[in-house]
N, C-alpha and C positions, 0 to 999 in steps of 0.2 A: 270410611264414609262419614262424614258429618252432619250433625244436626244441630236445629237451635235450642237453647235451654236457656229458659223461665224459669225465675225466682220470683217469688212476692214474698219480700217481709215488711212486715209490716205498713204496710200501704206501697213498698219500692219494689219497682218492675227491675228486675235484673235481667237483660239479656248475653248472651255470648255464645261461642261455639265449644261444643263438646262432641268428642270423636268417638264416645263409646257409649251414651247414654242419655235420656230426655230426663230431666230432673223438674217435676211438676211439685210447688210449693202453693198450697191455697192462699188468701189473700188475709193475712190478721191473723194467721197462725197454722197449724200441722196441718200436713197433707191431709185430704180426703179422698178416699178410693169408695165411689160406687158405682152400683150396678145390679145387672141380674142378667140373666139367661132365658133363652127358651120365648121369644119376644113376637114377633109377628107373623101372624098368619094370612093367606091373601082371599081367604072367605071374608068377603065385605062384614061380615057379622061378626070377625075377628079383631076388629080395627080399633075398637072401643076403647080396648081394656091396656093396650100398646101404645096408644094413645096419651092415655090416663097415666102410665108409669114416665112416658116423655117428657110429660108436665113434671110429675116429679122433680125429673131432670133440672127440668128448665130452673128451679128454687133452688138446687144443691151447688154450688162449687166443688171443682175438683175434678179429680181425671177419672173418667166413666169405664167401668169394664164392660162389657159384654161377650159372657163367657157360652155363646156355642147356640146352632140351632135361630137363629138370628131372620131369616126370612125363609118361610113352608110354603111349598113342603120340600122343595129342591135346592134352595138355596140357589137357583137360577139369576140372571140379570133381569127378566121381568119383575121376581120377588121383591129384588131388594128396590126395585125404581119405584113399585107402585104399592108395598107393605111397609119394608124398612128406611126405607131413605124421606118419607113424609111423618114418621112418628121421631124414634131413636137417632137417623140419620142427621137434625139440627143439632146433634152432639156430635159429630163425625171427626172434627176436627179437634176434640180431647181425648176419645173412645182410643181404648187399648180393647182389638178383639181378640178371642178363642175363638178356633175353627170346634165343628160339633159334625156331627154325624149326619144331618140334613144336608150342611153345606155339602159335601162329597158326594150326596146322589146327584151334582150336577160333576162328572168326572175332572178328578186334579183338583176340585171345590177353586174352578178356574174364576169364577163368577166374583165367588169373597174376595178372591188373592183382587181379583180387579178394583172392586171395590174401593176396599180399604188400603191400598197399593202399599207401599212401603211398611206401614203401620202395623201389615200381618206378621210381618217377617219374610224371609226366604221361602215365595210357593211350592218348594222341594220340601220344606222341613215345619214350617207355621208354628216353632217353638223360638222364642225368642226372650229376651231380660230387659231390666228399666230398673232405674232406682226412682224410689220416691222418697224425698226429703231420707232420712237419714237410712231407709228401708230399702232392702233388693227384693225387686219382683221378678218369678220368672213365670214366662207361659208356657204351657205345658199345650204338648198334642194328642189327646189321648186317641186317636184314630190309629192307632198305634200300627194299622196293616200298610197304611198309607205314610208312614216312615220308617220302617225296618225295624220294628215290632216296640215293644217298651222293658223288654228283657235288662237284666244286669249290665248287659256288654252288647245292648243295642246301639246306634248313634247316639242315640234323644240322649238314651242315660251320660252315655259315654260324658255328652257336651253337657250334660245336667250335672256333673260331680266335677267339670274343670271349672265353669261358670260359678260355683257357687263359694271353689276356689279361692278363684280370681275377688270375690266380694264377698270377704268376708266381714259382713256386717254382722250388729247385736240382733238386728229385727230382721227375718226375710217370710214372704209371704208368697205362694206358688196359686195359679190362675187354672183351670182347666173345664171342660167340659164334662167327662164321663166321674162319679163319683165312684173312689173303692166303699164309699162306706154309704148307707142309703138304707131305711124302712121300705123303700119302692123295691123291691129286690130283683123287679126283672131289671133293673135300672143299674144292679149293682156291677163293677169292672174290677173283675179281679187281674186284670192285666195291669191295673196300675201300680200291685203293688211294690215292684222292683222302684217304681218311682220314689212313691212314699217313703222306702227304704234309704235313697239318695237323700230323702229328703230330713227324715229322722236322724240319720248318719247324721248330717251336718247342721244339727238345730235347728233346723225351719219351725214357724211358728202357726201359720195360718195356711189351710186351705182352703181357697170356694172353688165351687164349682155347679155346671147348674143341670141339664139333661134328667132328673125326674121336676115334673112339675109342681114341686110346691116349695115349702121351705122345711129346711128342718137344720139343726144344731147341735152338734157332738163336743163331750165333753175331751180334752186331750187325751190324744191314745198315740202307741204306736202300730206300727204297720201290720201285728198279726191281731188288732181290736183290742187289746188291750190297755184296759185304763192307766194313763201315766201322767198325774198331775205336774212331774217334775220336767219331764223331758219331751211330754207326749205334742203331737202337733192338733191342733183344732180344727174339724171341720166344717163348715158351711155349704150347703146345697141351697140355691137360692136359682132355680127353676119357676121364677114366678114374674117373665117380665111382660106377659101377655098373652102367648096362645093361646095356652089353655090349662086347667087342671088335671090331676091324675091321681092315684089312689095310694094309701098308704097297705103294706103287708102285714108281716110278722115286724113289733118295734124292735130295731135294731141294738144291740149293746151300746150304752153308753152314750143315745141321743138322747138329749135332753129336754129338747122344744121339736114339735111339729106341726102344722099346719096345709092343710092344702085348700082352702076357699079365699082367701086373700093374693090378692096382685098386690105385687110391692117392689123396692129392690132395699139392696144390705147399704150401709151409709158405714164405712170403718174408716174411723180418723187415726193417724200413724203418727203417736208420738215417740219420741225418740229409745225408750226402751218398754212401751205397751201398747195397748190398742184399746178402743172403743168401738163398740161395733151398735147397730140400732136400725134394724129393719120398719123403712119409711113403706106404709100401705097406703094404695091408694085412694083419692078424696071419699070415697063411699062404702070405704071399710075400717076397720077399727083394730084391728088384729094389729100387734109390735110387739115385739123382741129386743132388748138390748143390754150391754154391761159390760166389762173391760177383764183384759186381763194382758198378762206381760210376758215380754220376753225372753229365754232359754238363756 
């Protein structure tokens, strides 16, 4: 199957065909990946603050993620016509989504797959890869019942440990919904750890993901929480694109920042062997995070 693929360097539009991947380059230099999760809700009194992160949008260049939980409470076809496709939606056509656990209480999360049609990936699987300028991304499903679990020797991992393979790049950065690591602790997935493991296995660098509602930032670890400045992957929970807020528990090993009264999304620019990362809040908040670091 082919796609088309955009370059911008330096002011020059590059167009052409590539058969295995979208390659999105900002315009004046590294790619930019942002985003956030957890985004519309369809209480007219929800609309504001989803709103307010669009506009974000609208200032940033770059390819938008939107990791899970995207139009409430069903993730229905009324949701996303009359919540998400009037705020988030005027991004639709750079947006890489994650499926989330909302989506799915409308069954087969038929509604998203329509949606965002091709861009989800395969509605059997809603895991899929992309490179960005020098960086491989891959999406992850963490509804893990809803593809043949997230185990060692499930599908997902199966195709998560040949993909990553196949691209073996210096920077790779992994997209999902449910976080393994989280201060929200009902929020926490320990099903994802086999993932993590695929993921550590093979150097990955960066994780977001968004499903508790606020933000919060870990320092590199690997898969059983432990701190590993040398090899360990980063995580990001960036649950702050609109609904709403949620509460923080017991702080978790090794987070380093948290917040939950700011709407915002994460802004991480992909240079060729590090990252910059800087959570943009929105016009009537003041709450940021930001700083760099490199890759494995």
């Amino acid at each position: 199957m082919k796609y088309m693929t955009i370059v911008r360097t330096a002011g020059t539009l590059l167009v052409g065909l590539c058969c295995m991947t979208i390659n999105l380059v900002a315009q004046g230099g590294d790619p930019v990946l942002v985003g956030a999760g957890d985004v519309a809700g369809c209480d007219s009194s929800k609309l504001v603050n989803p709103q307010a992160t669009a506009t974000l949008l609208d200032s940033i260049s770059g390819t938008v993620f939107a990791a899970g939980d995207l139009a409430y409470q069903d993730g229905a076809e009324v949701n996303f016509s009359r919540c998400y496709d009037p705020t988030w939606g005027r991004h639709r056509a750079r947006t890489k989504p994650i499926v989330g656990n909302h989506e799915y209480q409308t069954p087969g999360a038929v509604d998203y797959y329509n949606y965002f049609g091709p861009a989800a990936g395969d509605p059997t699987k809603g895991y899929y890869s992309f490179d960005l300028g020098t960086w491989h991304i891959v999406v992850i499903n963490s509804e893990c019942s809803q593809v043949g679990g997230c185990t060692s020797t499930s599908p997902q991992a199966t195709w998560l440990q040949a993909d990553l393979a196949a691209h073996p790049t210096t920077c790779t950065l992994a997209l999902w919904h449910r976080p393994l690591f989280t201060s929200s602790s009902n929020t926490a997935a320990s099903s994802m750890k086999p993932i993590w493991q695929v993921l550590f296995n093979n150097s990955a660098d960066v994780v977001i993901n968004g499903h508790a509602h606020n933000y919060e930032r870990f320092a590199p670890q690997d898969p059983n929480g432990v701190a590993n400045s040398a090899t360990g992957i980063r995580e990001f929970v960036v649950g702050t694109g609109g609904e709403s807020h949620g509460n923080f528990d017991t702080v978790a090993a090794n987070s380093e920042i948290r917040n939950n009264t700011t709407y915002g999304v994460l802004k991480v620019t992909l240079h060729s062997t590090s990252y910059d990362w800087q959570f943009v809040p929105i016009a009537s908040q003041t709450f940021t995070d930001s700083g760099s670091g490199s890759c494995h």
